[in-house]
N, CA, C and O atoms as a GROMACS GRO file, in nm:
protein
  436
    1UNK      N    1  -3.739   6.852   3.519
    1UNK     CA    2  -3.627   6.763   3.512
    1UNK      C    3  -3.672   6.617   3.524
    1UNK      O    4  -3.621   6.535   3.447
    2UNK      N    5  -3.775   6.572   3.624
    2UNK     CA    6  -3.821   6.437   3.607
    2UNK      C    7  -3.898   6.384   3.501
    2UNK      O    8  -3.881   6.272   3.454
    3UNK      N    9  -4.005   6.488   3.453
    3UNK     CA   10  -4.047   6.408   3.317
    3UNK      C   11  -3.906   6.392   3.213
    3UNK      O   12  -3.897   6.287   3.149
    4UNK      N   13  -3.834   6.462   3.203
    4UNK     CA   14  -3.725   6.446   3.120
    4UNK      C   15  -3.641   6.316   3.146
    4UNK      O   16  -3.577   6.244   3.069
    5UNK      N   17  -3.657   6.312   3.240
    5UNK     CA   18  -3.563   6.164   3.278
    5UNK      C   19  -3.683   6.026   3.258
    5UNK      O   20  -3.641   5.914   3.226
    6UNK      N   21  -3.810   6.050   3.277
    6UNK     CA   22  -3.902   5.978   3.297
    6UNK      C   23  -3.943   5.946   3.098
    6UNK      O   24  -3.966   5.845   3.031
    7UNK      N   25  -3.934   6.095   3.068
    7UNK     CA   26  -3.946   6.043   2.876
    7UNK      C   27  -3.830   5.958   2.829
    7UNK      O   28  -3.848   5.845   2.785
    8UNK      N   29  -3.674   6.032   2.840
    8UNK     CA   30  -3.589   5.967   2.813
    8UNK      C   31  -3.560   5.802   2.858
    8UNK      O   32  -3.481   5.737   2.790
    9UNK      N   33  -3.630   5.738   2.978
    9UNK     CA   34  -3.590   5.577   3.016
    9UNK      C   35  -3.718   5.525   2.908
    9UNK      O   36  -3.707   5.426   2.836
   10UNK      N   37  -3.824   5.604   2.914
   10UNK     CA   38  -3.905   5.534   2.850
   10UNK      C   39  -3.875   5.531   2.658
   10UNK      O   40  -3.906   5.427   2.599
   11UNK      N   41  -3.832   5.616   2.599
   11UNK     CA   42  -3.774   5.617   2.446
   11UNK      C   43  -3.646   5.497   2.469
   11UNK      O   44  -3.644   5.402   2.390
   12UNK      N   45  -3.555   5.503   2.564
   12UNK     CA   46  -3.460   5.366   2.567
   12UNK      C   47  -3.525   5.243   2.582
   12UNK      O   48  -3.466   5.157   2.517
   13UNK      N   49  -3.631   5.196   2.648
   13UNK     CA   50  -3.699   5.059   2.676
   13UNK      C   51  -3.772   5.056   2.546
   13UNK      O   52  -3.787   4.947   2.491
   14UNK      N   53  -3.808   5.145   2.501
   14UNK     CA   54  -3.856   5.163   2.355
   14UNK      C   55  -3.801   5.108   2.232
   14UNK      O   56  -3.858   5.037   2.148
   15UNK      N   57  -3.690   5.149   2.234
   15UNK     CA   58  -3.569   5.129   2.148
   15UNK      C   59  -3.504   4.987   2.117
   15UNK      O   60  -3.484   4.924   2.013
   16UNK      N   61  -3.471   4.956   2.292
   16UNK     CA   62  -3.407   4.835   2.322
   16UNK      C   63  -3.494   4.717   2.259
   16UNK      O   64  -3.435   4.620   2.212
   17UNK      N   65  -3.673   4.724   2.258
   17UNK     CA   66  -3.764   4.643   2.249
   17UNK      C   67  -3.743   4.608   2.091
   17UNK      O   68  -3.708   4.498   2.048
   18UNK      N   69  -3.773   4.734   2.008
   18UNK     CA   70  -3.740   4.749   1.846
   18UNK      C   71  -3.650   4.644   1.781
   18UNK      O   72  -3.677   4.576   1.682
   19UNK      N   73  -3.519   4.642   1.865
   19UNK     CA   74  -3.410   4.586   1.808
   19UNK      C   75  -3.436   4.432   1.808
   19UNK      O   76  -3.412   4.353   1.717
   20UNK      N   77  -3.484   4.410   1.920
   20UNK     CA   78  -3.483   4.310   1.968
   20UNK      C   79  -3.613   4.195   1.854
   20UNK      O   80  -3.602   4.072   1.848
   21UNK      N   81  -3.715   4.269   1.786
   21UNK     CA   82  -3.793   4.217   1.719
   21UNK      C   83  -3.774   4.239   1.557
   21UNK      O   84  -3.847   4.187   1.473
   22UNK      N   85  -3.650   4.336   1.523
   22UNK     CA   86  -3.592   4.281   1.356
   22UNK      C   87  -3.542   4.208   1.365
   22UNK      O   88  -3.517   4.164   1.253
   23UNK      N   89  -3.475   4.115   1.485
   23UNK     CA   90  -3.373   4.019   1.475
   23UNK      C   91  -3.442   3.853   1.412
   23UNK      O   92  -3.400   3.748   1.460
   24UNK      N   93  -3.531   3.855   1.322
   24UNK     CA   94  -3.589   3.738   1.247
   24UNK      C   95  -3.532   3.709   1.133
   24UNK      O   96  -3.599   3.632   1.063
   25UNK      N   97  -3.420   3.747   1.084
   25UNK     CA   98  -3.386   3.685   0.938
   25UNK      C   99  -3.257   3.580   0.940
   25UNK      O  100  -3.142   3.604   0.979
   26UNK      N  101  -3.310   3.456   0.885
   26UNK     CA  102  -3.203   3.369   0.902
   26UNK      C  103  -3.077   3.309   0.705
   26UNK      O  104  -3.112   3.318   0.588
   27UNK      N  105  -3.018   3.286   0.731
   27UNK     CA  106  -2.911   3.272   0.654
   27UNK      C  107  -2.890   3.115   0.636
   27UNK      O  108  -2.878   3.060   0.746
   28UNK      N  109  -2.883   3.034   0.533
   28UNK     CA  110  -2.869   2.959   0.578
   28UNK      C  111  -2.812   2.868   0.401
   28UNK      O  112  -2.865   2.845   0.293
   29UNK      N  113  -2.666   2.842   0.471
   29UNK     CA  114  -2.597   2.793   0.311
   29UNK      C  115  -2.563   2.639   0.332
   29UNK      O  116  -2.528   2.572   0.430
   30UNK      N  117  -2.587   2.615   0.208
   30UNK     CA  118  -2.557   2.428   0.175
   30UNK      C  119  -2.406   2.443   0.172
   30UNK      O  120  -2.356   2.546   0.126
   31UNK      N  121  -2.336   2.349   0.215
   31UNK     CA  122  -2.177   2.290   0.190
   31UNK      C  123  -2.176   2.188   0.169
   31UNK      O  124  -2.256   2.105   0.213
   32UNK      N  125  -2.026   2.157   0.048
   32UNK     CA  126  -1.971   2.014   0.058
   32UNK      C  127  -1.942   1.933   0.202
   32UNK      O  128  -1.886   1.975   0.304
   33UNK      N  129  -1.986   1.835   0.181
   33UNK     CA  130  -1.947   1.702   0.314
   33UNK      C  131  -1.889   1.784   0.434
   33UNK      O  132  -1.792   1.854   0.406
   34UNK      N  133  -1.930   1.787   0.558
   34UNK     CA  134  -1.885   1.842   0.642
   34UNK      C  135  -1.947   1.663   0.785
   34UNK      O  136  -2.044   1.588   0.795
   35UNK      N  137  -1.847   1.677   0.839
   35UNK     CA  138  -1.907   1.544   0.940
   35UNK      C  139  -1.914   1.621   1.077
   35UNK      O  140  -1.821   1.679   1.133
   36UNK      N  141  -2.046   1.609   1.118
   36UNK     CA  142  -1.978   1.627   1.235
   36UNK      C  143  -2.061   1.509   1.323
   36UNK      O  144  -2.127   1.423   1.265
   37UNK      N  145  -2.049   1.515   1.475
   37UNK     CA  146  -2.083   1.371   1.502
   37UNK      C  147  -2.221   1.287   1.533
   37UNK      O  148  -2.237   1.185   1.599
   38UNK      N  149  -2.328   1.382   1.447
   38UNK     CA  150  -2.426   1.342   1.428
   38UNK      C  151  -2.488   1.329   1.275
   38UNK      O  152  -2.588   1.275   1.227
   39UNK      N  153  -2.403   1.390   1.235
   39UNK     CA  154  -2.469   1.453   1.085
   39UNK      C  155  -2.388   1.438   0.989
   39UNK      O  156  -2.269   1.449   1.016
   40UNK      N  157  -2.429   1.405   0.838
   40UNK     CA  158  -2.365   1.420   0.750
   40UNK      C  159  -2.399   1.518   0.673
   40UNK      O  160  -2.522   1.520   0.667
   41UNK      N  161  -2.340   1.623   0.594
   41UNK     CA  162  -2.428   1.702   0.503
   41UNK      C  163  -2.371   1.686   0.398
   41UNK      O  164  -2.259   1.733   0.378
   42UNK      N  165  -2.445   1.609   0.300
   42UNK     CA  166  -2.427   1.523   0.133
   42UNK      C  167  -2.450   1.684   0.026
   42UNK      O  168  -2.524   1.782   0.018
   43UNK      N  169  -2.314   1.617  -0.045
   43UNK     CA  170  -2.319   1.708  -0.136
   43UNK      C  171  -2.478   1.718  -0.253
   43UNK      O  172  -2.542   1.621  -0.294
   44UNK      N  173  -2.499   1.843  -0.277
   44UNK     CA  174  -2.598   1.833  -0.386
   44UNK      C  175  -2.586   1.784  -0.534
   44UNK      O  176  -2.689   1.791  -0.602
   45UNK      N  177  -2.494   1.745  -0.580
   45UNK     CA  178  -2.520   1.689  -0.645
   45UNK      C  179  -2.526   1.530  -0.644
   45UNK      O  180  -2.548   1.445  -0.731
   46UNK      N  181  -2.500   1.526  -0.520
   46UNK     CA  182  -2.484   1.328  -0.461
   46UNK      C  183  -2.643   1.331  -0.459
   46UNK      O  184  -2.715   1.244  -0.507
   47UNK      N  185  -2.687   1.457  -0.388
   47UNK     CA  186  -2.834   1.416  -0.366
   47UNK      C  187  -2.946   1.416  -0.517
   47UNK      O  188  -3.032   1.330  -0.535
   48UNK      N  189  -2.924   1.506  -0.589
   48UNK     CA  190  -2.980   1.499  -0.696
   48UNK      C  191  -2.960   1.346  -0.772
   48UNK      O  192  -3.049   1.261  -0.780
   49UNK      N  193  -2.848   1.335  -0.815
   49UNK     CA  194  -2.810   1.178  -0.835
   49UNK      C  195  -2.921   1.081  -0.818
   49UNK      O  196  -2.974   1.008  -0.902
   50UNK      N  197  -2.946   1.097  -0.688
   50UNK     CA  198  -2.971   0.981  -0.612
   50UNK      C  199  -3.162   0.985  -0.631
   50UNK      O  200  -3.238   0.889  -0.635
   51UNK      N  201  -3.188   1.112  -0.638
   51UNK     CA  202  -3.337   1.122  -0.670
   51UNK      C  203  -3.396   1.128  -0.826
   51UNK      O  204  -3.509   1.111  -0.872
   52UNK      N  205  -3.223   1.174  -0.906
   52UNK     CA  206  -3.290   1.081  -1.025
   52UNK      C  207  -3.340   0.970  -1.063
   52UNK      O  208  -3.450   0.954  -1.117
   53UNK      N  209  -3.267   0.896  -1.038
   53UNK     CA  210  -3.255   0.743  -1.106
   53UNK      C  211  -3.382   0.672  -1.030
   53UNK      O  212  -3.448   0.709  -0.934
   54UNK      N  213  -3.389   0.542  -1.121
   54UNK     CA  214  -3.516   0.513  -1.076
   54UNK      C  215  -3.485   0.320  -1.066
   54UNK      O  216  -3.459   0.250  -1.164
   55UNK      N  217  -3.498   0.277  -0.937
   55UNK     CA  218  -3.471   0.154  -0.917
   55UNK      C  219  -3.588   0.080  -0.865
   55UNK      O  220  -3.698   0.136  -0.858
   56UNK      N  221  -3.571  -0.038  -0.831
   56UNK     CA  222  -3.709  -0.096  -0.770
   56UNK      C  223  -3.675  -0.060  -0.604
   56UNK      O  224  -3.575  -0.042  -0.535
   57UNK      N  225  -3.771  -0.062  -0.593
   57UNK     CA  226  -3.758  -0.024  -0.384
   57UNK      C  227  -3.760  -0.178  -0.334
   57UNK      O  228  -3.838  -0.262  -0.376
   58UNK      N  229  -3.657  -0.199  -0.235
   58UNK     CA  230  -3.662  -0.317  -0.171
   58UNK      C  231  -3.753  -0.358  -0.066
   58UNK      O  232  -3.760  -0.250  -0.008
   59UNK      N  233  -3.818  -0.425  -0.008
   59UNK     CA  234  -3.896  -0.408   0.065
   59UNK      C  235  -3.804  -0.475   0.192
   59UNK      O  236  -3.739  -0.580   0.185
   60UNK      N  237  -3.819  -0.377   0.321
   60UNK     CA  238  -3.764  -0.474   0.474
   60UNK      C  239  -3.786  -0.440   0.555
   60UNK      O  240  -3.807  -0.324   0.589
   61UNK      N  241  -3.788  -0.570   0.634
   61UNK     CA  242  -3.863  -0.533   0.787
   61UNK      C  243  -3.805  -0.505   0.916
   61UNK      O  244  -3.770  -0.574   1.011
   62UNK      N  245  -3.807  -0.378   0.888
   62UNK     CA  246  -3.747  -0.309   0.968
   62UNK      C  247  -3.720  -0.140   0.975
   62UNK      O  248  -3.778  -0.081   0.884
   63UNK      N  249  -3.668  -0.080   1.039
   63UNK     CA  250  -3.694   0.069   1.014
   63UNK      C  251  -3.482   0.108   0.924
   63UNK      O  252  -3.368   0.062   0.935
   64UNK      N  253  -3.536   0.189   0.867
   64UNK     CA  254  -3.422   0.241   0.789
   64UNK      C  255  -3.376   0.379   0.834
   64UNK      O  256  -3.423   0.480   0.783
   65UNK      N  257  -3.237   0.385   0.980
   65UNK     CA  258  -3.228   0.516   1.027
   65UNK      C  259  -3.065   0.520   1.029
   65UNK      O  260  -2.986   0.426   1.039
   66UNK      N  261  -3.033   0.696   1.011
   66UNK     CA  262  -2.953   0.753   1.023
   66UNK      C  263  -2.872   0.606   1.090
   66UNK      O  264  -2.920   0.502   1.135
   67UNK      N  265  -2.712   0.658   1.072
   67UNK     CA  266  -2.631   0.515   1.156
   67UNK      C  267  -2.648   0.417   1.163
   67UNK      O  268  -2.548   0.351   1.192
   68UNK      N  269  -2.753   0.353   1.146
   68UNK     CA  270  -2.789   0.193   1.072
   68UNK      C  271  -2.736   0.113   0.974
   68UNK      O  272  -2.761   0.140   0.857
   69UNK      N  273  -2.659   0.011   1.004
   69UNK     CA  274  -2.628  -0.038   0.923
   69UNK      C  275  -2.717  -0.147   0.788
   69UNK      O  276  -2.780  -0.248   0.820
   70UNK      N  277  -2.704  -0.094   0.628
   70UNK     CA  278  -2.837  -0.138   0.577
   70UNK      C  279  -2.785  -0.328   0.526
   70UNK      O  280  -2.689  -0.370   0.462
   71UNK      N  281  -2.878  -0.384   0.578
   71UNK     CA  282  -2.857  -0.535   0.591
   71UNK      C  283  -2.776  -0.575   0.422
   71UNK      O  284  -2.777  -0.503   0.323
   72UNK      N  285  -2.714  -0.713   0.439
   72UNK     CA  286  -2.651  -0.731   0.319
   72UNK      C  287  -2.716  -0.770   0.210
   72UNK      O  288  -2.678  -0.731   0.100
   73UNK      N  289  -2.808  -0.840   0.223
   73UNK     CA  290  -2.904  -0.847   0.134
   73UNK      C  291  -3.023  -0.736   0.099
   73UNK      O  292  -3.141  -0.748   0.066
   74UNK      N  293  -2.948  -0.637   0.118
   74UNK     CA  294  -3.000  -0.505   0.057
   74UNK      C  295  -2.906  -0.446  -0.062
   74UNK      O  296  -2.816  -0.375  -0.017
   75UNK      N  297  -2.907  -0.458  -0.200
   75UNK     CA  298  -2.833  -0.407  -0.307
   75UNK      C  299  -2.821  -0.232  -0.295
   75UNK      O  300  -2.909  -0.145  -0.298
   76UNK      N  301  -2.632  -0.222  -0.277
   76UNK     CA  302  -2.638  -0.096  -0.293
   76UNK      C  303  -2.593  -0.061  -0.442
   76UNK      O  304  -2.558  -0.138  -0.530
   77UNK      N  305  -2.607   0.113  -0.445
   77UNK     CA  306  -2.553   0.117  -0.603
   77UNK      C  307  -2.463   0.246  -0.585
   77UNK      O  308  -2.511   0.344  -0.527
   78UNK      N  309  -2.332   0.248  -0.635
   78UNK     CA  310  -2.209   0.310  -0.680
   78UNK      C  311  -2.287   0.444  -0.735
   78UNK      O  312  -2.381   0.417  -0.810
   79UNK      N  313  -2.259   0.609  -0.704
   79UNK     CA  314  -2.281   0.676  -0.735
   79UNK      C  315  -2.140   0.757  -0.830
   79UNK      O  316  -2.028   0.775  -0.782
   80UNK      N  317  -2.180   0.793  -0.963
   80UNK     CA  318  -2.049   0.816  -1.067
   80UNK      C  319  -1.987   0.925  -1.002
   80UNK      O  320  -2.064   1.004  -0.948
   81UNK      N  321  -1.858   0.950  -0.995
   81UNK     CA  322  -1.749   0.954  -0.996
   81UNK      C  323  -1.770   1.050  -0.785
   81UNK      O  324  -1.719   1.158  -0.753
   82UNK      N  325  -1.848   0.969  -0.703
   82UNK     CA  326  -1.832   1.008  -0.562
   82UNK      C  327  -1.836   0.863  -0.489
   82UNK      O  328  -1.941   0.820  -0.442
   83UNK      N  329  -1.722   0.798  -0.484
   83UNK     CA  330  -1.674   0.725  -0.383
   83UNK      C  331  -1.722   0.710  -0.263
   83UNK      O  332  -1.784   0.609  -0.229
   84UNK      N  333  -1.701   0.799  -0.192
   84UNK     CA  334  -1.744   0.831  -0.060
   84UNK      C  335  -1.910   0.777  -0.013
   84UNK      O  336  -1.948   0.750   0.101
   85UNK      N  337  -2.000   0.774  -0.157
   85UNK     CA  338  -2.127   0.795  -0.128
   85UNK      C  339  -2.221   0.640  -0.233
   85UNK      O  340  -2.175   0.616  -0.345
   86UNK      N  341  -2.304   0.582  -0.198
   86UNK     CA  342  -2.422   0.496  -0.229
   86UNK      C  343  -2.504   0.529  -0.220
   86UNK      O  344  -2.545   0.613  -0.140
   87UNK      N  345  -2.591   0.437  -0.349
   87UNK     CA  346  -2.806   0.486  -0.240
   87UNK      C  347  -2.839   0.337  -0.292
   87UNK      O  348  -2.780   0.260  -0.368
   88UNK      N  349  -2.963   0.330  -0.218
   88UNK     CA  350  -3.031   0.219  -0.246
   88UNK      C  351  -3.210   0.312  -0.243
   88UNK      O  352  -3.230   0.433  -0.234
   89UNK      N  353  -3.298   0.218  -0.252
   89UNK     CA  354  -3.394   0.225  -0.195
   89UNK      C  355  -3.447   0.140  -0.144
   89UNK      O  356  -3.450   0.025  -0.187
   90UNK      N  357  -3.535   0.206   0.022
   90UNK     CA  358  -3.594   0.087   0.063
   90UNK      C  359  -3.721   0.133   0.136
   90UNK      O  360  -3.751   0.246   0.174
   91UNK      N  361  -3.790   0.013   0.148
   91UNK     CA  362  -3.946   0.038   0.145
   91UNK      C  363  -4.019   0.214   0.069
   91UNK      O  364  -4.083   0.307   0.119
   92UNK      N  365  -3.982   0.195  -0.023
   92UNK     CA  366  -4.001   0.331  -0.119
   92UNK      C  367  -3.911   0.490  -0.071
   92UNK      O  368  -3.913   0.603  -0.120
   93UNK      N  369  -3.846   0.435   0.034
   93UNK     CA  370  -3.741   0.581   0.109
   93UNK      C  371  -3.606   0.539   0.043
   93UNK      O  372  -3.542   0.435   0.056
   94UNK      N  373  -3.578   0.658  -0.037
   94UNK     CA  374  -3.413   0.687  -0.063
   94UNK      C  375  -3.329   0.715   0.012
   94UNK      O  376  -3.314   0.829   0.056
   95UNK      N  377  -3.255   0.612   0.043
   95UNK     CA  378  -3.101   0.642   0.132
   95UNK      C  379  -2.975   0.625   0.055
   95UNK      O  380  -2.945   0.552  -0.040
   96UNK      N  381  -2.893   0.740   0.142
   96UNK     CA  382  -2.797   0.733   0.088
   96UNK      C  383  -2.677   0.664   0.221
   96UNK      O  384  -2.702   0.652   0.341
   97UNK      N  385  -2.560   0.632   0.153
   97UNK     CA  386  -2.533   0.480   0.234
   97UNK      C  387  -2.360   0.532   0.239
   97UNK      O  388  -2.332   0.626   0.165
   98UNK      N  389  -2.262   0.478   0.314
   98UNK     CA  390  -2.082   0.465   0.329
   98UNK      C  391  -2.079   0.359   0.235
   98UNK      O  392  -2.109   0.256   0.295
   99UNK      N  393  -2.054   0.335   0.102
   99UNK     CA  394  -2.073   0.245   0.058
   99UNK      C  395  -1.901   0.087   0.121
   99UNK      O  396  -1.878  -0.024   0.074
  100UNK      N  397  -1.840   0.156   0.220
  100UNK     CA  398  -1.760   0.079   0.273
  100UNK      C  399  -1.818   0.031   0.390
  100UNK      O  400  -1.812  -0.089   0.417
  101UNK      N  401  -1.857   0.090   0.442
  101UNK     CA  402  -1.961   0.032   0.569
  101UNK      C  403  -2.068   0.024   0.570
  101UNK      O  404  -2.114  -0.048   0.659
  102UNK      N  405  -2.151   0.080   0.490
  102UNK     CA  406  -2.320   0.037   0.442
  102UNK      C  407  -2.381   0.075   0.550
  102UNK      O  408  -2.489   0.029   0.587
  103UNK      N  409  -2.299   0.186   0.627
  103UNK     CA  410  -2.366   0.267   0.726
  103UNK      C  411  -2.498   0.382   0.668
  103UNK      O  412  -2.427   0.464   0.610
  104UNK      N  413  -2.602   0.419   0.656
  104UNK     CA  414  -2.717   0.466   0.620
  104UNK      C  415  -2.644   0.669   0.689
  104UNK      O  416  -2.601   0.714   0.795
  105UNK      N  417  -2.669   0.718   0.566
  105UNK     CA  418  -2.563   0.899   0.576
  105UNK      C  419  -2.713   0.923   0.626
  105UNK      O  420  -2.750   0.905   0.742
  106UNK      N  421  -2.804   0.973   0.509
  106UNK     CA  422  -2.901   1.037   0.466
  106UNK      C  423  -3.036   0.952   0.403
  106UNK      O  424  -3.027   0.898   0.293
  107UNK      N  425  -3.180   0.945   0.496
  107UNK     CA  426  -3.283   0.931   0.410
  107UNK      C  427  -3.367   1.039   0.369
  107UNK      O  428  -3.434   1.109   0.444
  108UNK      N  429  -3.361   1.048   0.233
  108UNK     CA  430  -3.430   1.141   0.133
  108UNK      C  431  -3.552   1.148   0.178
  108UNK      O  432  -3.583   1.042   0.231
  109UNK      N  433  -3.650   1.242   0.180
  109UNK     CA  434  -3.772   1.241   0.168
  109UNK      C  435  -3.853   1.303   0.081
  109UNK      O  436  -3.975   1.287   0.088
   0.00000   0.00000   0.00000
């Protein structure tokens, strides 16, 4: 009766261990604009857009981050028919910009 109880805890710690190491596969889907209060997530085709085209890179001194507002003498450019969204480039990094507040969404890399 005790090896029986002694096989059976040991096939459950067995078991329990198993499960516990398929659990590696992750899922993971793009969406339209979602805000939340750190993050923006830019639609794909805003982002494609924006890594087509080909402009001169501005050069400035200074760092270009998330929530930053990008100085005025930095030219932004109107992305076709998404309002919501700008890019510029600067010091050779693509950002994408609020083109009402010239708040910095997304830098491309």
């Amino acid at each position: 009766m005790r090896n029986r109880l002694i096989l059976a805890s040991a096939a459950a710690l067995l078991s329990l261990s198993a499960t516990a190491y398929a659990q590696d596969t992750v899922i993971v889907q793009e969406a339209d604009p979602i805000m939340t209060e750190s993050t923006v997530v830019v639609p794909g085709e805003v982002r494609t857009y924006v890594l087509e085209r080909d402009i001169p890179s501005v050069p400035y001194e200074g760092d270009i981050l998330i929530g930053r507002v990008v100085p005025g003498e930095v030219e932004i450019h109107a992305i076709d028919g998404q309002p919501d969204y700008a890019y510029t480039i600067v010091n050779e990094r693509r950002v994408i910009v609020n083109p009402q507040t010239r708040t910095v969404i997304q830098v491309l890399e």
